[in-house]
N, CA, C and O atoms as a MOPAC input file, in Angstrom:
PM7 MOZYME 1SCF
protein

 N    136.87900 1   288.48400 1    29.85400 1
 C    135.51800 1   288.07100 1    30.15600 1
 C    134.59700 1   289.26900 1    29.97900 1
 O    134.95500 1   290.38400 1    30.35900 1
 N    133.16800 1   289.01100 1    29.28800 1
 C    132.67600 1   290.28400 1    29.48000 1
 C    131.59300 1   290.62500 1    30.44800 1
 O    130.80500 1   289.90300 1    31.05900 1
 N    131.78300 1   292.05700 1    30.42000 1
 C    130.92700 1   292.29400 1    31.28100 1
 C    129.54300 1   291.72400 1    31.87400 1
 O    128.55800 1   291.74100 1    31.13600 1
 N    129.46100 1   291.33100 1    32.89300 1
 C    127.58100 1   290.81100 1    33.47800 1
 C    126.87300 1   292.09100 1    33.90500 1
 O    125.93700 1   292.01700 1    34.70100 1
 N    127.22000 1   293.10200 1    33.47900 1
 C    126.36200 1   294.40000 1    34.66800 1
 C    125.03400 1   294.44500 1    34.41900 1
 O    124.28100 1   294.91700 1    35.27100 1
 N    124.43600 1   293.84400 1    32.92100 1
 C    122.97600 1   293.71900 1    32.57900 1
 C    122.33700 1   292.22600 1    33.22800 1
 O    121.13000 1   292.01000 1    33.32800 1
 N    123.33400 1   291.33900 1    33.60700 1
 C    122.90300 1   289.80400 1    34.14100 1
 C    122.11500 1   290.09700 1    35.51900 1
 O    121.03500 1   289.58400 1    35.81200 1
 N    122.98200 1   291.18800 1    36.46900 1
 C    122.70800 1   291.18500 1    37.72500 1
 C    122.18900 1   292.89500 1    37.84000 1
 O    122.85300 1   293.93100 1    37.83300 1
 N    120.62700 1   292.63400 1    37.95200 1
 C    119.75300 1   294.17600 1    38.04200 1
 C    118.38900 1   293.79100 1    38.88800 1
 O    118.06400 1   292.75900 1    39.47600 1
 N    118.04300 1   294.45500 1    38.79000 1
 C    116.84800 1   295.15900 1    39.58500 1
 C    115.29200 1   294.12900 1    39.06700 1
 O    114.88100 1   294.06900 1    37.90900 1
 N    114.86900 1   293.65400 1    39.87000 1
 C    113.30600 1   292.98200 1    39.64500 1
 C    112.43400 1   294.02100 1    38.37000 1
 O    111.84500 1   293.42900 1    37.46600 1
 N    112.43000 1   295.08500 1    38.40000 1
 C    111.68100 1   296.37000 1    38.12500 1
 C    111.90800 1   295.93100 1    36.29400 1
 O    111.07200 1   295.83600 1    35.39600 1
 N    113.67500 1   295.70500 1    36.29300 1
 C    113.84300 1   295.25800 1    34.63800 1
 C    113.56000 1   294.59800 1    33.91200 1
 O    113.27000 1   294.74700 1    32.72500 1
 N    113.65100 1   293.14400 1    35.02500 1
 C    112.90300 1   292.19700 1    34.53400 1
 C    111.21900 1   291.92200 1    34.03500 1
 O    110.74700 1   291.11900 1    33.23000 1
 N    110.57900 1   292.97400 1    34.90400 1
 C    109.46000 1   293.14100 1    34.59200 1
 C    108.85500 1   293.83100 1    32.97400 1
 O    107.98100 1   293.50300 1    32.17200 1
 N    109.90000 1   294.96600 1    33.07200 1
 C    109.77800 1   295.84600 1    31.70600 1
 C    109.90500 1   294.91300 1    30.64600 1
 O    109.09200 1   294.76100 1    29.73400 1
 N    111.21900 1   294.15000 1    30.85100 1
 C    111.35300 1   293.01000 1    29.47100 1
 C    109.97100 1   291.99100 1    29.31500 1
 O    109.19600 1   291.78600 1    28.38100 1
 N    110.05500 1   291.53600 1    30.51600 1
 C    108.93100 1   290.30800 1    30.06800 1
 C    107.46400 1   290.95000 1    29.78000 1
 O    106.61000 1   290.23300 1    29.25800 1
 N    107.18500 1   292.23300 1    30.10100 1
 C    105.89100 1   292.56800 1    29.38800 1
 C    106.39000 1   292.67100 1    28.24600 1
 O    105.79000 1   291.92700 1    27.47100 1
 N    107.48900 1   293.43500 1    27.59000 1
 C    107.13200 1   293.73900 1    26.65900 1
 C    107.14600 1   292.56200 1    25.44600 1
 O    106.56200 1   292.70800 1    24.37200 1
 N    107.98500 1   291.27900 1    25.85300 1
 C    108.18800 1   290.44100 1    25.14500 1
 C    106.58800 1   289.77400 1    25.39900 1
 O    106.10900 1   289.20000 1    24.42100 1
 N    105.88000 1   289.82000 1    26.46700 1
 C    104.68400 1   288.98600 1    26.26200 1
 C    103.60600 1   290.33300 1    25.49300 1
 O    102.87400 1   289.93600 1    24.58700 1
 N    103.57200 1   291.01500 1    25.65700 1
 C    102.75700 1   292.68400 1    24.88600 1
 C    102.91300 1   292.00700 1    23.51800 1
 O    102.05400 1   291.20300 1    23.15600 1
 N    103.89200 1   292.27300 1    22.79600 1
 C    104.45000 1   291.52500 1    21.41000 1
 C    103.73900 1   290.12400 1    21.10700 1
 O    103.09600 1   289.83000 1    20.09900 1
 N    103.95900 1   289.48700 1    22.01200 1
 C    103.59600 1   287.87000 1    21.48200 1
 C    101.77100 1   287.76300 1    21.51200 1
 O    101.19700 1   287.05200 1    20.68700 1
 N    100.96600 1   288.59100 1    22.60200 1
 C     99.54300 1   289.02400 1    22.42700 1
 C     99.33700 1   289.54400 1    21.57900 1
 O     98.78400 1   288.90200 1    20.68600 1
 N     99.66000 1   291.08000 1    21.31500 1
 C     99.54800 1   291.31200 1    19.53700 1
 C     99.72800 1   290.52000 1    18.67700 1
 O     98.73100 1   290.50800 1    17.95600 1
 N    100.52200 1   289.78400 1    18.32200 1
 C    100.86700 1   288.63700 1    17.22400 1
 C     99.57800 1   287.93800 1    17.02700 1
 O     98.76500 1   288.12200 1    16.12200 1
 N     99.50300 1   286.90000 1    18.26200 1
 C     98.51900 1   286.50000 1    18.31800 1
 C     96.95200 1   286.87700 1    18.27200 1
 O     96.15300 1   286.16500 1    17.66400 1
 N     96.67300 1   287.73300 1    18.77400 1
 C     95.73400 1   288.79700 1    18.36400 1
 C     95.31100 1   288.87800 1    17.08300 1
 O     94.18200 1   288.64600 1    16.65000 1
 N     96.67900 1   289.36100 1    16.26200 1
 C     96.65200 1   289.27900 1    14.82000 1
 C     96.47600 1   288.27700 1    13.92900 1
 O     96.11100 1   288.58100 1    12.79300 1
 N     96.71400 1   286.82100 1    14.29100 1
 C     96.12100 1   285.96200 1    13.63200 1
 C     95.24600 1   285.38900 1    14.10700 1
 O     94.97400 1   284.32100 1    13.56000 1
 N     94.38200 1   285.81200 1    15.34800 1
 C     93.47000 1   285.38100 1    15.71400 1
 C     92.17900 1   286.53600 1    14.42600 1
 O     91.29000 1   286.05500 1    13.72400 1
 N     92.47900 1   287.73600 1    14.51200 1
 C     91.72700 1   288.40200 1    14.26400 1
 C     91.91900 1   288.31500 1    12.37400 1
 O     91.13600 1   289.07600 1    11.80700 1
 N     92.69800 1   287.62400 1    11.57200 1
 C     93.16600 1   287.54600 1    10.25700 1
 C     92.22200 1   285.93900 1    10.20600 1
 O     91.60200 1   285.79600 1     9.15300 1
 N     92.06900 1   284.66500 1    11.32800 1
 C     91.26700 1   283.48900 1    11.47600 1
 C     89.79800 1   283.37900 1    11.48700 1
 O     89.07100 1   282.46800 1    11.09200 1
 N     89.43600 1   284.88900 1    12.20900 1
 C     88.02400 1   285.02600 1    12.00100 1
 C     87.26800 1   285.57000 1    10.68800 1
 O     86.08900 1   285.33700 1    10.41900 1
 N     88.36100 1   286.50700 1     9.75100 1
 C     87.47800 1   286.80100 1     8.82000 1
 C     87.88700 1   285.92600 1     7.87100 1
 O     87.69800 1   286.34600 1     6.72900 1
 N     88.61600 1   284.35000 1     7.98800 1
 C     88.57100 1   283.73100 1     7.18900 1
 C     87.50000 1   282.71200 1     6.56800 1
 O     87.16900 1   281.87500 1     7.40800 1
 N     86.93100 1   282.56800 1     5.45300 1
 C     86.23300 1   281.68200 1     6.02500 1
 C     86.79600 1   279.88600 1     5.69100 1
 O     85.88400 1   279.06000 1     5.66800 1
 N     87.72500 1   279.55200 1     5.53700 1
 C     88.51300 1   279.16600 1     5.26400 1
 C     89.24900 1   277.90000 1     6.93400 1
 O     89.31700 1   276.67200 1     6.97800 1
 N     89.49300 1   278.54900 1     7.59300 1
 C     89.89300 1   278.79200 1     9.39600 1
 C     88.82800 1   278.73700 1     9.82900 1
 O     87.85900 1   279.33400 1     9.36000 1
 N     88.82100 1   277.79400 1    11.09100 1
 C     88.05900 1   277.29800 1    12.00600 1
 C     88.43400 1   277.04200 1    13.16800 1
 O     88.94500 1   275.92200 1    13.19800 1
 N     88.42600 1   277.60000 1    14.25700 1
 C     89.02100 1   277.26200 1    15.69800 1
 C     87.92700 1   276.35000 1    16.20100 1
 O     86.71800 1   276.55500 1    16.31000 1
 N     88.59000 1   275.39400 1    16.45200 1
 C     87.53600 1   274.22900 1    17.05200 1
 C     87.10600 1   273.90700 1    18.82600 1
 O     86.03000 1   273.66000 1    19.37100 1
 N     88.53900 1   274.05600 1    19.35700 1
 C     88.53100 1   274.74300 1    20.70700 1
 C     88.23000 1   276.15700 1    21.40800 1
 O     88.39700 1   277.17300 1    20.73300 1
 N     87.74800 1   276.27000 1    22.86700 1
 C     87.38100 1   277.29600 1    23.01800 1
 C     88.29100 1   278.86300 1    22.81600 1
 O     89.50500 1   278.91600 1    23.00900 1
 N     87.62200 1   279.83600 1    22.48100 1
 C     88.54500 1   280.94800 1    22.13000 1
 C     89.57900 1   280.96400 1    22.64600 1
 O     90.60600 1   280.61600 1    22.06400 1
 N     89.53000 1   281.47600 1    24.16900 1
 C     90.52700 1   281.12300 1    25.27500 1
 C     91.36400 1   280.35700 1    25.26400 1
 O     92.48000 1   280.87100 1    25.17800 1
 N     91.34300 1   279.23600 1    25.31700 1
 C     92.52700 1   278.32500 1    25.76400 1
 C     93.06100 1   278.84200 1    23.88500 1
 O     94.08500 1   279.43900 1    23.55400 1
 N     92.42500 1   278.55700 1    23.38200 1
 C     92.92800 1   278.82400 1    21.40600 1
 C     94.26900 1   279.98900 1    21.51900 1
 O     95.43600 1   280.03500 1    21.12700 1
 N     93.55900 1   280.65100 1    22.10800 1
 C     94.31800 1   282.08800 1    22.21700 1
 C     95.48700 1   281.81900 1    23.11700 1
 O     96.59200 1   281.81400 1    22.57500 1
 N     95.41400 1   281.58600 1    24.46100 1
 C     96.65100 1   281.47200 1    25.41700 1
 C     97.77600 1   280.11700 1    24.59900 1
 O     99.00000 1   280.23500 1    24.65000 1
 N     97.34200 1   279.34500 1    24.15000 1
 C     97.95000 1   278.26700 1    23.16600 1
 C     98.86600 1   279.18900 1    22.29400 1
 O    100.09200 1   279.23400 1    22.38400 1
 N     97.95800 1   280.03800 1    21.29500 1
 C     98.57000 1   280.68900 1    20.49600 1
 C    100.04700 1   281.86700 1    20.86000 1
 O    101.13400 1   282.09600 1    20.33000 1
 N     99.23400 1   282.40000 1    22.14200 1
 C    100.21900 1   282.85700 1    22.75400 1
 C    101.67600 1   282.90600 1    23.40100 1
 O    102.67500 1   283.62500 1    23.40100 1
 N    101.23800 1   281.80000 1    23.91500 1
 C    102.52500 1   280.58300 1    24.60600 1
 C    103.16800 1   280.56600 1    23.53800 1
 O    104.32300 1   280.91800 1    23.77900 1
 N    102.98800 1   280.29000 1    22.25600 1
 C    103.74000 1   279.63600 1    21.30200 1
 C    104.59300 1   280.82200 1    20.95400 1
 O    105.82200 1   280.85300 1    20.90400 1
 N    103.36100 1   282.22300 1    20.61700 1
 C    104.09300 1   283.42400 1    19.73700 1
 C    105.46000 1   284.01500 1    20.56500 1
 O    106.43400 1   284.52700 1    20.01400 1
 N    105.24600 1   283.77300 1    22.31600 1
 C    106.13500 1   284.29800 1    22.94900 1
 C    107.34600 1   283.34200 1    23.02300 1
 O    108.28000 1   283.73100 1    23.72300 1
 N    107.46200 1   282.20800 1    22.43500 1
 C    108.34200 1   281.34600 1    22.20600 1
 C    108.93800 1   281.80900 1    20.71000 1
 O    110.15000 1   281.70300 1    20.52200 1
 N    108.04900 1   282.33700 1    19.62500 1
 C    108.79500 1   282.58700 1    18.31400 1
 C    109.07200 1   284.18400 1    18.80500 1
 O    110.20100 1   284.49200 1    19.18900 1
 N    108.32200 1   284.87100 1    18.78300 1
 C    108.37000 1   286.59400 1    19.00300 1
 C    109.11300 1   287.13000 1    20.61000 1
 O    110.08400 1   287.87900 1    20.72100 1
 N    108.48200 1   286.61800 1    21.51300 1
 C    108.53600 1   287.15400 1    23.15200 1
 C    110.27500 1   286.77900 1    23.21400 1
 O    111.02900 1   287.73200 1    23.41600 1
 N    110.81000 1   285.54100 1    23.05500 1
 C    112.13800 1   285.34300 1    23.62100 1
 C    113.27400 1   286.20200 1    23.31600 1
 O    114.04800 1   286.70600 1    24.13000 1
 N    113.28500 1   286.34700 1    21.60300 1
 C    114.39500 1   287.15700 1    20.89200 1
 C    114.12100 1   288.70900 1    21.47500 1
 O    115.16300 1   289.32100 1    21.70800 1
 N    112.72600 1   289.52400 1    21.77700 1
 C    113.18100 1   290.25400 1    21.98300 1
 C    113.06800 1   290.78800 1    23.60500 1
 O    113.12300 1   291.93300 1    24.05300 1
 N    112.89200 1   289.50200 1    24.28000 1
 C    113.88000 1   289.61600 1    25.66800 1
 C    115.38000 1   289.60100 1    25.39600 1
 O    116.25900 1   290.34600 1    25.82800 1
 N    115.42300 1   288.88200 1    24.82200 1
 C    117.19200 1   288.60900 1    24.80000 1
 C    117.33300 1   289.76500 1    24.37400 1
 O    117.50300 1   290.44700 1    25.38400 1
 N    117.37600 1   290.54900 1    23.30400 1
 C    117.60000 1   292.04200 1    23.16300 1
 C    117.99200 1   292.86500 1    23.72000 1
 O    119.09000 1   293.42300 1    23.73700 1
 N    116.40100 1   293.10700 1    24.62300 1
 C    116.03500 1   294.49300 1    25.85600 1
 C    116.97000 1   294.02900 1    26.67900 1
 O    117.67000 1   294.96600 1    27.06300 1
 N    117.35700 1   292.83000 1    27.20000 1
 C    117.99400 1   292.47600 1    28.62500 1
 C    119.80900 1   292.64100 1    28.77800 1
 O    120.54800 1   293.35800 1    29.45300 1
 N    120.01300 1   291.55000 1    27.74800 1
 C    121.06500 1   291.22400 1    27.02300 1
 C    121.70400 1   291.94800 1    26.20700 1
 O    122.91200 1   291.72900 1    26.10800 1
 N    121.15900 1   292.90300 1    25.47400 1
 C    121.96100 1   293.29100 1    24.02600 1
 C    122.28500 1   292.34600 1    23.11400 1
 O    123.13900 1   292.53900 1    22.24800 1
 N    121.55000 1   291.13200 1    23.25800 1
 C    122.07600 1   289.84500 1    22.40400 1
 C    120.99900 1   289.99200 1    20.92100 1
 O    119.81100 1   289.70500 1    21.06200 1
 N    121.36700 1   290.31700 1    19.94200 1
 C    120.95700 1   290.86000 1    18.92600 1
 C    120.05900 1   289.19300 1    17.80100 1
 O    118.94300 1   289.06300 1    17.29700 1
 N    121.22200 1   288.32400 1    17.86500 1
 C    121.01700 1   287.48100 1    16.81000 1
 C    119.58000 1   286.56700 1    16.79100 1
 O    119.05500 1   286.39700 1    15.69100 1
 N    118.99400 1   286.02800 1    17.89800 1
 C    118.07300 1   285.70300 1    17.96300 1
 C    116.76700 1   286.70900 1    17.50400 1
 O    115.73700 1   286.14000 1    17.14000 1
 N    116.81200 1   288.36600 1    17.52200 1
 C    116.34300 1   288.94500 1    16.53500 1
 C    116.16100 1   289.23700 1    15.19900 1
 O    115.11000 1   289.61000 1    14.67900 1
 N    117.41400 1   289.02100 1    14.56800 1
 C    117.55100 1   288.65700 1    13.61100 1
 C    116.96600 1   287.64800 1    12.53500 1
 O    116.63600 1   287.87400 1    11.37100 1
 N    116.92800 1   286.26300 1    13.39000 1
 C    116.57200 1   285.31900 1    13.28900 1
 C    115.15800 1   285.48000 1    13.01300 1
 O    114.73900 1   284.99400 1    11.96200 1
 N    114.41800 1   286.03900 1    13.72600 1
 C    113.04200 1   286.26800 1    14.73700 1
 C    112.64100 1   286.65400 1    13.16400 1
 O    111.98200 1   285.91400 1    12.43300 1
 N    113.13100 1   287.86500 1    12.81500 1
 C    113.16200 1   288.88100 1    11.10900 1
 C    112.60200 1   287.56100 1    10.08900 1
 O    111.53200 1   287.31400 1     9.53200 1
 N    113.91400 1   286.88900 1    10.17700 1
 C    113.62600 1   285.95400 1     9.01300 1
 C    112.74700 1   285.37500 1     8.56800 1
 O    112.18900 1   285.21800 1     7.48300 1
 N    112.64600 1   284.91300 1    10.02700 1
 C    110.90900 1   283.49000 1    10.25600 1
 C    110.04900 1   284.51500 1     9.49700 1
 O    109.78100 1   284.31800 1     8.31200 1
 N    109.60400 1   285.61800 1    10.16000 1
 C    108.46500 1   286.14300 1     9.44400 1
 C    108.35000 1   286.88100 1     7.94600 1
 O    107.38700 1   287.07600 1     7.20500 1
 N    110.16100 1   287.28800 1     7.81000 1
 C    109.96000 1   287.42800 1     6.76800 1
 C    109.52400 1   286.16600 1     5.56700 1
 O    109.01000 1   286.60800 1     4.53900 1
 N    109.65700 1   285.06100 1     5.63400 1
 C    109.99800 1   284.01300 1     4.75800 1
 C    108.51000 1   283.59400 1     4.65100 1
 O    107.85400 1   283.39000 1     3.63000 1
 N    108.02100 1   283.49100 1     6.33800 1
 C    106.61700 1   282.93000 1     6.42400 1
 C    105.39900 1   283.89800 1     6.26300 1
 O    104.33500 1   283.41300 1     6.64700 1
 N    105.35500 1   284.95300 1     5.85500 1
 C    104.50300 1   286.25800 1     5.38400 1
 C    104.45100 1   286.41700 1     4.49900 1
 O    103.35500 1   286.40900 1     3.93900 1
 N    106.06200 1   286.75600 1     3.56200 1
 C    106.15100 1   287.78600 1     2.59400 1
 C    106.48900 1   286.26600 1     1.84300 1
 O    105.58300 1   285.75400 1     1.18600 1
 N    107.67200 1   285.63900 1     1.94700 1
 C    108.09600 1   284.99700 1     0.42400 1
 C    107.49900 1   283.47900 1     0.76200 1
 O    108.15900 1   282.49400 1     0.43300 1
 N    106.25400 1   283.34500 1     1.41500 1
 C    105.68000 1   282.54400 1     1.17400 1
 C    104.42900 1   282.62200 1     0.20500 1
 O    103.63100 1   281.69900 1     0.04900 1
 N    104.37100 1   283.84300 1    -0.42000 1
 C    103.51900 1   284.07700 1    -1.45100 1
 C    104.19400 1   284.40800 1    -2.87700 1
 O    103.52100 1   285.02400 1    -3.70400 1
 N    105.75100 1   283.93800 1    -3.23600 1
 C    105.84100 1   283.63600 1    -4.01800 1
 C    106.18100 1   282.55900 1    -5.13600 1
 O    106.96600 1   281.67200 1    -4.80100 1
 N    105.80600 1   282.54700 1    -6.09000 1
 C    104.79200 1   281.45300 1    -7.03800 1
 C    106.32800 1   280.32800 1    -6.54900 1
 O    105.92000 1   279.21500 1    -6.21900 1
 N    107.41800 1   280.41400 1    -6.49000 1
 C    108.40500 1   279.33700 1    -6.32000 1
 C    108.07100 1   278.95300 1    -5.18100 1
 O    107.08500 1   278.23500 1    -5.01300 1
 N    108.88700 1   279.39400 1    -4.14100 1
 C    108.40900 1   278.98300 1    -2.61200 1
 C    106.86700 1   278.61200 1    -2.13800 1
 O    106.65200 1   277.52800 1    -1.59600 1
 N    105.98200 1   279.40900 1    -2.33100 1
 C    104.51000 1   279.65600 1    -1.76600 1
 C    103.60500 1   278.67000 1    -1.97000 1
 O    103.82300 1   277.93800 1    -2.93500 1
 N    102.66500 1   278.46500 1    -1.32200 1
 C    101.45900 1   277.40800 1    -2.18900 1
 C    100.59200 1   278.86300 1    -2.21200 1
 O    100.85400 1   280.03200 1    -1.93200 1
 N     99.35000 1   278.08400 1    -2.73300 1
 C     97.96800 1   279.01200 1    -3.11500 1
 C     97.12700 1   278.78800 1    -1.93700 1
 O     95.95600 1   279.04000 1    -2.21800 1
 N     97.31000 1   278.34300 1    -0.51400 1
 C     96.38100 1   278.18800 1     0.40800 1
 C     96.09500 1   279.60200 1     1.35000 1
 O     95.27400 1   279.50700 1     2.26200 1
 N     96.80600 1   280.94300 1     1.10600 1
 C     96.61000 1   281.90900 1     1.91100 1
 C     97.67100 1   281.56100 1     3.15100 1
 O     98.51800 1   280.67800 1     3.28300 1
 N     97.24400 1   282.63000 1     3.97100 1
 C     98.49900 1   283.21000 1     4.83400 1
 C     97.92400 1   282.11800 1     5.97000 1
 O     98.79200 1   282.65800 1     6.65700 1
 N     97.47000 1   281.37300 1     6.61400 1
 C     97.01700 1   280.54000 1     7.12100 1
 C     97.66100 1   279.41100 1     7.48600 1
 O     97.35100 1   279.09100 1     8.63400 1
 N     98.62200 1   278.49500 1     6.84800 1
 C    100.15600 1   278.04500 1     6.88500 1
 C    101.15600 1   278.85000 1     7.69100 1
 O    101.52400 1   278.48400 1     8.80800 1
 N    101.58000 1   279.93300 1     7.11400 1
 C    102.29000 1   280.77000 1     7.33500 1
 C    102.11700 1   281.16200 1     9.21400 1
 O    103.02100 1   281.24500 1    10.04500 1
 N    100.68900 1   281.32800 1     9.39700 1
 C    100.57500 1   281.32900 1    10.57900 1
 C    101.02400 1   280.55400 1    11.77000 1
 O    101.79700 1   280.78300 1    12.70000 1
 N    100.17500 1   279.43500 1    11.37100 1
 C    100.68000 1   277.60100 1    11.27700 1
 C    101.95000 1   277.85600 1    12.08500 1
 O    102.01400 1   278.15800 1    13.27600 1
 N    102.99500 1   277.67300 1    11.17700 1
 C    104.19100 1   277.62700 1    10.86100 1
 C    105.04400 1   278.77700 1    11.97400 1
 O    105.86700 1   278.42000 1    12.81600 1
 N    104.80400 1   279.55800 1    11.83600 1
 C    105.47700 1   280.49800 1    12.70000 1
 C    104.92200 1   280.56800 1    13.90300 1
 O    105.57000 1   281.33300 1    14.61700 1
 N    103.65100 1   279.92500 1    14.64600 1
 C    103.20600 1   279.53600 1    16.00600 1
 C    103.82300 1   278.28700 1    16.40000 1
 O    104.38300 1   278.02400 1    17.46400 1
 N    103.60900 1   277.44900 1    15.23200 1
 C    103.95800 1   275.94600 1    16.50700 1
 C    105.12700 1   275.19800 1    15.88000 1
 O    105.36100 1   273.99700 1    16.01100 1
 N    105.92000 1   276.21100 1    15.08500 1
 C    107.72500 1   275.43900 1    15.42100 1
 C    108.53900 1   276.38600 1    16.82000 1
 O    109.71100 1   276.40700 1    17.19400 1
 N    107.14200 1   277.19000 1    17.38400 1
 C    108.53800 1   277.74400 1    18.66600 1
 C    109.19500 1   276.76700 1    19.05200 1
 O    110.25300 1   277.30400 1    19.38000 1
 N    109.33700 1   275.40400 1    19.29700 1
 C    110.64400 1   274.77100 1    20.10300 1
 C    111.52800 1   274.88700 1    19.27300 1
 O    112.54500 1   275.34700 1    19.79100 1
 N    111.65000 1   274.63900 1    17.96900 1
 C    112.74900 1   274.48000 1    17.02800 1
 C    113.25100 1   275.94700 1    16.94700 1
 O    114.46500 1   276.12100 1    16.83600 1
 N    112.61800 1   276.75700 1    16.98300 1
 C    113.24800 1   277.92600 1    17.02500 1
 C    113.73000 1   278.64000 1    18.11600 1
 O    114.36900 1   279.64700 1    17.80900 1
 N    113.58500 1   278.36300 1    19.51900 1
 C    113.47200 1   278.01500 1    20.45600 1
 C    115.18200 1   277.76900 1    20.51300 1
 O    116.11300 1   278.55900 1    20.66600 1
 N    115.11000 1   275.98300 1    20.27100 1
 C    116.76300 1   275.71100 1    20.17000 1
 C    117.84200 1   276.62400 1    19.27700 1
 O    119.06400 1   276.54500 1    19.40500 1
 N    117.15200 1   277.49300 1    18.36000 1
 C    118.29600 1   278.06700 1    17.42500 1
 C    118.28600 1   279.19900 1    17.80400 1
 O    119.38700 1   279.64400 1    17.48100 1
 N    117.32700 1   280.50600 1    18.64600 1
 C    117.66600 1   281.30700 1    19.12900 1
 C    118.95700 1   280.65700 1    20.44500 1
 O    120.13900 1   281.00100 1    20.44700 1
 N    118.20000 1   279.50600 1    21.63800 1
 C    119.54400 1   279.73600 1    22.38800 1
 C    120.83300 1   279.40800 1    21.93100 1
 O    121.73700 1   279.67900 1    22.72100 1
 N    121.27400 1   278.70100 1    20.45600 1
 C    122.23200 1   278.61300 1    20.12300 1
 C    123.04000 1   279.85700 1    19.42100 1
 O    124.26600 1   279.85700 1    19.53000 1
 N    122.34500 1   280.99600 1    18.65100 1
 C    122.79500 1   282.02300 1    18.13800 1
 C    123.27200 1   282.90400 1    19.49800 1
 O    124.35800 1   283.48400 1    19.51300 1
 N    122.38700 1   282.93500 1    20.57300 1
 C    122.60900 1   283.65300 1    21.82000 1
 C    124.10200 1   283.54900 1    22.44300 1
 O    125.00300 1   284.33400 1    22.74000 1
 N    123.81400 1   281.78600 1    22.49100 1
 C    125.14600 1   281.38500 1    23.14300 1
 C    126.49800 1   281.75200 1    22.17100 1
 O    127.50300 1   282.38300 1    22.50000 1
 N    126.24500 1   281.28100 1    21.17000 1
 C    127.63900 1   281.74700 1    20.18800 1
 C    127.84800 1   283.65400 1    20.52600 1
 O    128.95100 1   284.08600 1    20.86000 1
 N    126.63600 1   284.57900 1    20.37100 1
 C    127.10800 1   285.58400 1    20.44700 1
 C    127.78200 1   285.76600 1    21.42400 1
 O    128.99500 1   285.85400 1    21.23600 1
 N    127.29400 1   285.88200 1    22.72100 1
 C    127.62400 1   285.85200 1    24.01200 1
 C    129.48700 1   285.31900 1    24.05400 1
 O    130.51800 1   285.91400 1    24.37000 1
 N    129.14900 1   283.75200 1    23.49900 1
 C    130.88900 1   283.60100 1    23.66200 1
 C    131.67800 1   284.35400 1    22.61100 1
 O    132.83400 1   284.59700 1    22.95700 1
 N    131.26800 1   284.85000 1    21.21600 1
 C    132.40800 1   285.70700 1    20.13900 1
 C    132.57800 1   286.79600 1    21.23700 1
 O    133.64100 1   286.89400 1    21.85000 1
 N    131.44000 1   287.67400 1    21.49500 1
 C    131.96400 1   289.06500 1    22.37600 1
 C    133.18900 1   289.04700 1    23.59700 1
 O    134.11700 1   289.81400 1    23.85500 1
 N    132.57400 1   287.45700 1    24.35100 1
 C    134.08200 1   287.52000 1    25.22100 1
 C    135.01700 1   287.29900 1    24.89800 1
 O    136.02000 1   287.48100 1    25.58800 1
 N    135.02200 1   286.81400 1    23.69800 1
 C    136.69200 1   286.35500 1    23.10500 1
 C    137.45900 1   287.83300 1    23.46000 1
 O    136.71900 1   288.71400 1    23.89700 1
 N    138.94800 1   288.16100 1    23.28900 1
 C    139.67200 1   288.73500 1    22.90100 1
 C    140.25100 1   288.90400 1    21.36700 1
 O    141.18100 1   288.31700 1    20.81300 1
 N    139.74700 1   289.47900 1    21.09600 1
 C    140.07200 1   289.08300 1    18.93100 1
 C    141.05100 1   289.99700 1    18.76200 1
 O    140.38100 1   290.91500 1    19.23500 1
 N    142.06800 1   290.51800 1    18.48600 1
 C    143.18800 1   291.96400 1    18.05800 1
 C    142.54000 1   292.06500 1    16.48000 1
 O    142.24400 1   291.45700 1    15.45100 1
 N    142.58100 1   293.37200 1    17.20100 1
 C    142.36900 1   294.04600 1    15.60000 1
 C    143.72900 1   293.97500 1    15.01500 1
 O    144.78700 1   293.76600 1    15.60800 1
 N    143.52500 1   294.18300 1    13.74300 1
 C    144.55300 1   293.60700 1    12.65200 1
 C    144.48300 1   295.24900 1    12.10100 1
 O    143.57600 1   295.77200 1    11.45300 1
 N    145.75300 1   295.86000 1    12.58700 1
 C    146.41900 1   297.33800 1    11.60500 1
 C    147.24400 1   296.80800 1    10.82700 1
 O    147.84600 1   295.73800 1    10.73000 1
 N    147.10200 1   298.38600 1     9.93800 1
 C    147.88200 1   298.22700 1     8.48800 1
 C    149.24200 1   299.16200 1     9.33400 1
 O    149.11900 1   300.34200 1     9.66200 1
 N    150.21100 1   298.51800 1     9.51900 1
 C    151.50500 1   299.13700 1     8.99200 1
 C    152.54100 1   299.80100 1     8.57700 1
 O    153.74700 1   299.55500 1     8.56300 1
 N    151.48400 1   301.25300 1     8.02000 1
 C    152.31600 1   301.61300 1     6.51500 1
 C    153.44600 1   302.78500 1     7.36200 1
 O    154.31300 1   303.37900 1     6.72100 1

């Protein structure tokens, strides 16, 4: 079984993680709040505020969770994951196969309000890691 010594700690830790996972998910958001205004293209129709804490909620559901699980856990894969989304929805959504021609604005879209779906596949990468590490696996020597 493996170790829990990071499960059972101090209030003080919990605090460090969840700022920093919500710190992260405000910047994010921040950032496409502040990439929405010089669009002219983008239009927030609701008030800034709630626009923003919306946006937020969501980013700390795509950005904030994986890298709690990280800081807390050492549980890596939901970071990983975390990589992908943005790599795919940033970078190789601007090319001519994958991409449309509408700007990064989708992309935004897209990586705010599928947090539940991603959501379910971080806690499933979590849980699989979590159970490979407790396995017992033998390493396999050579013999000679």
């Amino acid at each position: 079984m493996p170790s829990l010594h990071k499960w059972q700690s101090s209030l003080g830790d919990w605090k460090r993680v969840i700022l920093s996972g919500g710190l992260a998910s405000i910047v994010y958001a921040g950032i496409v709040f502040a990439y929405s205004a010089q669009s002219p293209d983008i239009q927030i129709t609701e008030s800034f505020w709630s626009s923003f804490g919306l946006a937020t909620l969501f980013a700390f559901g795509t950005i904030g969770i994986p890298i709690l699980l990280w800081m807390r856990y050492d549980i890596r894969g939901p970071s990983i994951l975390m990589a992908l989304i943005l790599l795919l929805w940033h970078v190789a959504i601007h090319l001519p196969i994958i991409g449309s021609e509408g700007g990064d604005a989708p992309a935004f879209a897209l990586v705010l309000f599928w947090a539940p779906i991603y959501l379910i596949a971080y806690g499933l990468l979590a849980g699989g890691e979590y159970w490979l590490r407790g396995r017992n696996i033998p390493v396999l020597t050579s013999s000679a």
